[in-house]
Structures are given as structure tokens and as C-alpha cells.
C-alpha positions in Angstrom: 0.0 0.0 0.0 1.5 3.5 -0.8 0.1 6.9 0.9 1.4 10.3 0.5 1.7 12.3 3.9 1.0 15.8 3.7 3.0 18.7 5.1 1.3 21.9 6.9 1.9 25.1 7.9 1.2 27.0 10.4 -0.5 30.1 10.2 0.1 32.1 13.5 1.5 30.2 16.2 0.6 31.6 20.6 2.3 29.9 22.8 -0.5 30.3 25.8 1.0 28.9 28.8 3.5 25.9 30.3 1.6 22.7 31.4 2.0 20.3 34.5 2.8 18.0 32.2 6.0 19.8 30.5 4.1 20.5 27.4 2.9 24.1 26.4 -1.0 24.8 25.6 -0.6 26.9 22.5 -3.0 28.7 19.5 -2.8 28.0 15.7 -4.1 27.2 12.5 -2.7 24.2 11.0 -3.0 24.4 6.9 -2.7 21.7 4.9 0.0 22.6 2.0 0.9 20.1 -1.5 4.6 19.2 -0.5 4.2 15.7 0.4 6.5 12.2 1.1 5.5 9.0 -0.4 4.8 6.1 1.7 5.0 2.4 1.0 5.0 -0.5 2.5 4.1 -4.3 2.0 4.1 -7.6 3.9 7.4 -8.5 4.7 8.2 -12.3 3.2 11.5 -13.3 4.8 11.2 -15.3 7.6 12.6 -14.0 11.0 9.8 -11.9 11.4 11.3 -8.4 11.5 10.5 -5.1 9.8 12.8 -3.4 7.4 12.6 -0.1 6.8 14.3 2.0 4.3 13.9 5.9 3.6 15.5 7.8 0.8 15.3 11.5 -0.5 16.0 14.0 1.7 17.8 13.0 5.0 15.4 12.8 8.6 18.4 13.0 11.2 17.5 9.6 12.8 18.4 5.8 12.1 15.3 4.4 10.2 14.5 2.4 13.2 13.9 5.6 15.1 11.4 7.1 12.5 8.3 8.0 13.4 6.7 5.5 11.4 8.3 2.6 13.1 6.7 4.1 16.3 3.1 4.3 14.7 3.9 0.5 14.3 4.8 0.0 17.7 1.4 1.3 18.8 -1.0 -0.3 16.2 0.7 -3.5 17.9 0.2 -3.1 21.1 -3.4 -3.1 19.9 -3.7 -5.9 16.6 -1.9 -8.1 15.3 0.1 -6.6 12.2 2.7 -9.0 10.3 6.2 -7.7 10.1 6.1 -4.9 7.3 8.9 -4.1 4.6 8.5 -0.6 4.5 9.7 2.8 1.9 9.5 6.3 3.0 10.8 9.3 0.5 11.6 12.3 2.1 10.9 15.7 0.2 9.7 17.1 3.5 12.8 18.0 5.5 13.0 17.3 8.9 12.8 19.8 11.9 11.4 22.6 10.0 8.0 23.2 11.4 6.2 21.7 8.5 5.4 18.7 10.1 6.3 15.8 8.1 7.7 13.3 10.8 4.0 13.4 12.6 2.9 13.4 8.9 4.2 10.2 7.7 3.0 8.6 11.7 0.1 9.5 11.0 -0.5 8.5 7.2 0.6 5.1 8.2 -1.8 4.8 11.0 -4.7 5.1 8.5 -2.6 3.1 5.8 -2.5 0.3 8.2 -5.9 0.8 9.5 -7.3 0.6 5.8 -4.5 -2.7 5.0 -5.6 -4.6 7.2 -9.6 -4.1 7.4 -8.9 -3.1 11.3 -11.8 -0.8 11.0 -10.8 1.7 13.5 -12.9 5.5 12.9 -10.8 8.5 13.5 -11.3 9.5 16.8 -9.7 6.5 18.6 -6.9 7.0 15.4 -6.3 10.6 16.8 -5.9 9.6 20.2 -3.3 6.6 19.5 -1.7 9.1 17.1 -1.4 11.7 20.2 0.8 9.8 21.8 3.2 10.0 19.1 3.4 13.3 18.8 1.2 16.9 19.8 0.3 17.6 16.3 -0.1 13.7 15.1 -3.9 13.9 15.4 -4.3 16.8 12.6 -2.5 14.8 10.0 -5.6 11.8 10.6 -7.8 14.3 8.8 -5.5 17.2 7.2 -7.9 20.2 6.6 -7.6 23.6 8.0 -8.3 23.8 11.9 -7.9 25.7 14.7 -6.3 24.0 16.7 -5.4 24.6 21.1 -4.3 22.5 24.1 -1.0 20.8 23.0 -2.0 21.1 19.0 -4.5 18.0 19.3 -7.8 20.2 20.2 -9.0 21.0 16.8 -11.9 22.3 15.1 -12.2 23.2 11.6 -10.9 26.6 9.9 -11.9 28.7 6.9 -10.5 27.6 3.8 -8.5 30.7 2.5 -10.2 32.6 -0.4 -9.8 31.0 -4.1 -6.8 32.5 -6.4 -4.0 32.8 -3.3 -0.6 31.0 -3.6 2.1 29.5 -1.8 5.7 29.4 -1.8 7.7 27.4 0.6 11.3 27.8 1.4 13.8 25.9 3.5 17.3 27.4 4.2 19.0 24.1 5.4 18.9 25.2 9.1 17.8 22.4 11.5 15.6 24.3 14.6 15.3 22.3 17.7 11.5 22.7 19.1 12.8 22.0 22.7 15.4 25.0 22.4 12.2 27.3 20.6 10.1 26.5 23.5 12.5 27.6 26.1 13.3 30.9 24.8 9.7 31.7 24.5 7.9 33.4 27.2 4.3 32.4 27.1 1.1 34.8 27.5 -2.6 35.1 26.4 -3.2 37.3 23.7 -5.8 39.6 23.9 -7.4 38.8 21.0 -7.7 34.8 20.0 -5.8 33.9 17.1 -9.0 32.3 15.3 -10.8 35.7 15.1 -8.0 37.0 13.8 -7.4 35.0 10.8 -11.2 35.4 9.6 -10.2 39.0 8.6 -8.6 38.9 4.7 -5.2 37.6 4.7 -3.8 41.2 3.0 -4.4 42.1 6.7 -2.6 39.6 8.3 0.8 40.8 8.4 1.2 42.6 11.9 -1.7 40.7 13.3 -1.1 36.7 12.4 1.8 36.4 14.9 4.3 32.9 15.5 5.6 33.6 18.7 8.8 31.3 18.1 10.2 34.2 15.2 11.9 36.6 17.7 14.0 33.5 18.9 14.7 31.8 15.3 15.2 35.0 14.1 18.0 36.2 16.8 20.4 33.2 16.3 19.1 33.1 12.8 19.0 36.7 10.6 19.2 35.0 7.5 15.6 33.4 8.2 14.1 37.0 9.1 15.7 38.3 5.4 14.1 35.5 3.8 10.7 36.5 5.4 11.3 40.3 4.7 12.5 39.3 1.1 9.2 37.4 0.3 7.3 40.6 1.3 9.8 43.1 -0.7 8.7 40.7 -3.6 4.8 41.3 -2.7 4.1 38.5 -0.5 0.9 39.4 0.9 1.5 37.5 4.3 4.8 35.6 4.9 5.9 33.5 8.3 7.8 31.4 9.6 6.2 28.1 10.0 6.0 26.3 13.5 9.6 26.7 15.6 11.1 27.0 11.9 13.5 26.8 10.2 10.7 26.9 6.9 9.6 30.3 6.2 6.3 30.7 3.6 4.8 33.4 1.9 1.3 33.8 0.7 0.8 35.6 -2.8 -1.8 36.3 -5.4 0.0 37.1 -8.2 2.9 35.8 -9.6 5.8 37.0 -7.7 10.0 37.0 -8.8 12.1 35.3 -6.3 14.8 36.8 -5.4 18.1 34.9 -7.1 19.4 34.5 -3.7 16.7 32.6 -2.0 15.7 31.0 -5.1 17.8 27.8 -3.8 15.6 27.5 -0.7 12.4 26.8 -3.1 11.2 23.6 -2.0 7.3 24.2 -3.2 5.0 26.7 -5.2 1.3 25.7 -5.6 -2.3 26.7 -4.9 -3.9 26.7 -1.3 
């Protein structure tokens, strides 16, 4: 069975206070964008009984055996009984760079497995087991726009954006650890909640739609704020960084020149 996990971005990002439980309750809208991996796997035929995984493309960090997608394995097992799997993951959705694509790729194979094997699971207890893999796992079980609180597993649906926008997606090779994002960020309540803010038109987004992890990325990193500044010097109408980084977006409507120095950082340009 193949699957092709989705990445997202975020639009906004509050981080709202620090739990009992060392996590952080935050605000956002995760988007669903068209960069995607490809997902494969079958039923292993060798005979010791053992998965094999292998994963190509762009490189995750981790031994393949510490993939996400061997965890989402784990779980399902702990639960039914799933025959030892020879799996395939290509990468073209680079690790730590708040797009999502490890929790992505959990979560696609949960379903894939669910569906494979007839388990005939519904998406609420999928969300749940897929929570325990990650804070924003349960999004990618059904990826449409949501607002989404608590850790990033509270979610409930979003406006679409308006027909005829754009996006481009850039990724300057900079690895941003979440842990280190979250400890330099000093959480409050906005006065005004993030998903009454992004209702108004997206051209009036841009000193209102705040990620609260930018004025850390963007201190150890300037060459992430210049690629946000040079996607609005091209007419972006609402650029960001996405999650704790290091991906930056912008959101157009018309066709837009790239700088020549960032044109190397393209990774995707589609519709929303």
C-alpha cells in the first residue's frame, strides 16, 4: 500500500502557557499545504519476522529504526496483530522545520495500516493513539484547515483561504530544535484569540497573524528574518515562519520574482 503524507503550515503560532505535564497549551491554524512524502509499505516475506525499513530522499536526522513510522507501528501493535512490514519512506519534506512531516508520515501510516488490514478503527480512537506520538499527530488523521489549542490535538475546523492565493515554501537548510524554541519563548494570552483574527482577509494579516517562536529563530538566525522580509519586498501578501522553523512561507496572489538568492531555498509553489 502506498500513501502520500502531507506537510502543513502554520498560520500564526501563541504559545499560551506551560503545562503540569512539560508540554505548552498553545493557539494556531494548522493548513494543509501540497509538498508531500511518499509512503509504501508491504508484507514482509522473509522469515525471521522483523520489519525493514528504508527511507531515501531527503535525509530525517535519525536511524530508520527511530522514524516516526516505526513508532506508529509499535502502537498499532500493542493493539492488533500486524505481520512484520517491509516498509519505503521518501523524504521531500525536510525534517525539523515546522512543516510537520515526521508526525505526517506517523500519522498517514496509521490510516494506511488501519485501511491494509480491514482493522476498521474510525478517527477518533486514530487521533488519540496518534497523540501519543506526537502533539500535532492527530491533525495529519484528517489534514484540513483547523484551529487548533491544548498541545495542537484540540482541533476544530478553519476557513479555507479565499480561491486565487498561492504559496511558496522555502527551506534554508537550518535544523531548529522545538525543545530549544520553547525555552526561549515566554508564554502569554493574547488579547485577542488567534481564530478571530485570521477570519479578517489575509492582506491584513501581516502585523496581526503572529508565531511567537520568530523573535527567537530570528535572533540566532537573521538569515531566516531576510528571507521573510524578502518574500514581502517581492509582494508576498502574508509571509511567516512556519512552527519553531527553520521553513519560512509566503502567501501571494499574483505571480511574484524570487529573489536569485533565495531561489535555492524553493522547495514548493502551488495553490492553497
Amino acid at each position: 500500500m502506498i500513501t502520500f503524507p502531507a506537510a502543513k503550515i502554520n498560520i500564526g503560532l501563541r504559545v499560551i502557557s506551560r503545562r503540569h505535564d512539560g508540554f505548552h497549551d498553545i493557539e494556531t491554524v494548522f493548513y494543509p499545504v501540497g509538498l508531500r512524502d511518499a509512503l509504501e509499505f508491504v508484507v514482509h516475506t522473509c522469515s525471521t519476522g522483523e520489519d525493514e525499513m528504508v527511507v531515501t530522499g531527503l535525509g530525517t536526522g535519525s536511524a530508520p529504526g527511530e522514524n516516526l513510522v516505526i513508532t506508529a507501528l509499535k502502537k498499532m501493535r500493542e493493539s492488533y496483530n500486524i505481520p512484520a512490514l517491509k516498509i519505503h519512506l521518501h523524504k521531500k519534506i525536510p525534517a525539523a522545520a515546522g512543516l510537520g512531516g515526521g508526525s505526517s508520515d506517523a500519522a498517514f501510516f496509521l490510516k494506511a495500516v488501519n485501511k491494509c488490514f480491514s482493522l476498521g478503527i474510525d478517527n477518533e480512537t486514530l487521533r488519540r493513539t496518534a497523540l501519543e506520538i506526537g502533539s500535532d499527530c492527530p491533525f495529519f488523521v484528517d489534514p484540513v484547515p483547523s484551529y487548533a489549542t491544548g498541545r495542537g490535538e484540540i482541533l476544530r475546523p478553519a476557513a479555507s483561504l479565499p480561491p486565487g492565493f498561492r504559496i511558496i515554501l522555502a527551506y534554508p537548510g537550518i535544523r531548529i530544535s522545538t525543545r530549544d524554541a520553547y525555552n526561549n519563548c515566554i508564554p502569554a494570552k493574547p488579547s485577542i484569540s488567534l481564530e478571530e483574527i485570521v477570519k479578517q482577509h489575509p492582506s491584513q494579516w501581516k502585523n496581526l497573524v503572529i508565531n511567537d517562536f520568530e523573535q527567537y529563530v530570528f535572533r540566532i538566525h537573521p538569515e531566516i528574518r531576510e528571507l521573510k522580509e524578502a518574500f514581502y519586498r517581492a509582494g508576498a501578501v502574508y509571509s511567516s515562519l512556519s512552527g519553531s522553523g527553520s521553513a519560512v512561507y509566503a502567501i501571494f496572489r499574483d505571480s511574484i520574482e524570487i529573489p536569485g538568492h533565495i531561489k535555492p531555498w524553493i522547495i514548493y509553489e502551488g495553490d492553497l
